[in-house]
C-alpha positions in Angstrom: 13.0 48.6 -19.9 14.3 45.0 -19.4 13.0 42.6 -16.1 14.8 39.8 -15.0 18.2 39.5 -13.9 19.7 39.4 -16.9 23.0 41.2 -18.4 20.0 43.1 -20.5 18.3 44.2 -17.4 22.1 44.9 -16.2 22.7 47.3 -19.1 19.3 49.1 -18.2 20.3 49.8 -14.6 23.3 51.0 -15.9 21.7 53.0 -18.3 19.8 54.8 -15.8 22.3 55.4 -12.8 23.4 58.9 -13.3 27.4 57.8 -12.5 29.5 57.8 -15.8 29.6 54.1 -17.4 32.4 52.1 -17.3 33.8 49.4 -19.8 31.5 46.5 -17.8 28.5 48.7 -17.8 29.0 48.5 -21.7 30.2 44.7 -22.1 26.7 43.8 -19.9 24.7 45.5 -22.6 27.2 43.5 -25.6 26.7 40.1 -23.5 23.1 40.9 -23.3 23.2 41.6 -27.5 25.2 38.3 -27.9 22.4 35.8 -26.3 20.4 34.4 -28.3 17.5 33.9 -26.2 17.1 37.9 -26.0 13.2 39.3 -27.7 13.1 41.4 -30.1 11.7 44.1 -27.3 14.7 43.6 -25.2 17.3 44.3 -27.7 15.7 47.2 -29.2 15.6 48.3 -25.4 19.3 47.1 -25.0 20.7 48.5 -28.3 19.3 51.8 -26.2 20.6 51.6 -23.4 24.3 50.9 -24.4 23.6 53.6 -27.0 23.5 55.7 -24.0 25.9 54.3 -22.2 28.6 55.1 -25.7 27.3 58.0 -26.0 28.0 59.3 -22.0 31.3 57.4 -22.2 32.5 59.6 -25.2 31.4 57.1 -28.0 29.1 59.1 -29.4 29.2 57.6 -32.9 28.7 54.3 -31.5 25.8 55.5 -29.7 24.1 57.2 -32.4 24.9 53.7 -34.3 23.0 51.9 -31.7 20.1 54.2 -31.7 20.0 53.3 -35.6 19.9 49.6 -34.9 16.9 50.4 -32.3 14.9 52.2 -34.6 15.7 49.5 -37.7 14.6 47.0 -35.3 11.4 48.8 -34.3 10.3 52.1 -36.0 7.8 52.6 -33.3 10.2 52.8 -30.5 10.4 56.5 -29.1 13.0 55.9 -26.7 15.4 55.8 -29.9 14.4 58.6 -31.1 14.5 60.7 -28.1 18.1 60.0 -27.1 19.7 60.1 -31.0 18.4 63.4 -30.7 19.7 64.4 -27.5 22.8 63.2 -28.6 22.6 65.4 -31.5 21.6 68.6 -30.1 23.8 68.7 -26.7 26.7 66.5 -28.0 26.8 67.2 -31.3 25.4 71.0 -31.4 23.5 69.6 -34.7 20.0 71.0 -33.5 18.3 71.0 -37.3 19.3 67.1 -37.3 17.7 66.5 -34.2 14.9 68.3 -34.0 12.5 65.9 -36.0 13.6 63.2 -33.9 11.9 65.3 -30.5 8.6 65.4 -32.4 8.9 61.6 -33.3 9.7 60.7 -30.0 6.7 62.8 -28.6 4.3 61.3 -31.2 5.4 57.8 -30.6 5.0 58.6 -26.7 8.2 59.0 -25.0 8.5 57.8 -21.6 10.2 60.6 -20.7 8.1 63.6 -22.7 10.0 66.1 -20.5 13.4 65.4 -22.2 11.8 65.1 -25.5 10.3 68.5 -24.3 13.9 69.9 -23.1 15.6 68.5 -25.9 13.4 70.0 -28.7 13.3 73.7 -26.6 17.4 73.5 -26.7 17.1 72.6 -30.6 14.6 75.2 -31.0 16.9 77.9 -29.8 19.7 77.1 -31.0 18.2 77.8 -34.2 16.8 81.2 -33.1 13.2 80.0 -32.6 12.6 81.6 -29.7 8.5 81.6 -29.3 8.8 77.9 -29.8 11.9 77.5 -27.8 10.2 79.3 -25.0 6.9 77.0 -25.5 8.6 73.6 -25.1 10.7 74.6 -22.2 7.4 75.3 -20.8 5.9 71.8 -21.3 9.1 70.7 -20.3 8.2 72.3 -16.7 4.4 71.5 -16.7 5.3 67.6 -17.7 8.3 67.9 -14.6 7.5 70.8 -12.1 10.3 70.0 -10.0 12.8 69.7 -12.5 15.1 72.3 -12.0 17.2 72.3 -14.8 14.1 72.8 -17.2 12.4 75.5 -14.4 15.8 77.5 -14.8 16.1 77.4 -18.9 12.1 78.9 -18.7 13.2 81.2 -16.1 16.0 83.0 -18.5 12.9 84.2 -20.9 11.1 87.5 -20.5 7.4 87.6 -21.9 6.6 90.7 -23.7 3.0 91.5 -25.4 
């Protein structure tokens, strides 16, 4: 997250509206890059954000590039982790790739431990781990209970002892 009124805290809002980016959504987040006066925090968090902004535009080796600048930055920065490997498993069907980068994410503490949740559950079964797969769609639900999308994956599963 970026405060001010900057083009970095541009590129965050951008980041999080759930409307497809457009090319100024993505030029906010390069201006942003470009200024000098930007912390090391805020250009991890803005190498992020127009990571995901790339990667929803169709970019998604630009994305995955920015995630790799975020994490070179700051190794400690879960947010990077979290969306290269959401990138990888829904985008890129590469589910073994991405499924360190959930654990990471939740070991660095995630803001958003129901994606890393989601993510790692989608990974999971897409390599036939279905106990597991099961299990993290599960925290996925108890971390968001009114997520629907997570409350429907865990409702596809039939527990038998």
């Amino acid at each position: 997250m970026v405060l001010g009124n900057s083009n970095a805290r541009l590129c965050y809002e951008a980041a999080e509206r759930e409307t497809p980016p457009n090319r100024t959504d993505i030029a906010l987040c390069n201006a942003a890059l470009g200024d000098d006066g930007l912390s090391l925090a805020d250009a991890v968090a803005t190498h992020v954000n127009r990571g995901i902004l790339r990667s929803r535009s169709g970019d998604v080796a630009g994305g995955l590039a920015d995630f790799d600048r975020a994490t070179s930055l700051d190794p400690s920065e879960p947010e990077s982790y979290l969306n290269k490997g959401l990138v990888l498993a829904i985008k890129n069907n590469q589910a073994g790739k991405a499924l360190p980068l959930f654990g990471r994410a939740l070991e660095l503490k995630t803001k958003r431990p129901e994606l890393a949740y989601f993510g790692r559950a989608v990974a999971n079964e897409d390599l036939g781990n279905l106990r597991l797969a099961y299990a993290d769609y599960r925290q996925a639900v108890a971390v968001a209970p009114r997520w629907e999308e997570a409350r429907a994956e865990l409702a596809r599963f039939q527990v038998r002892k």
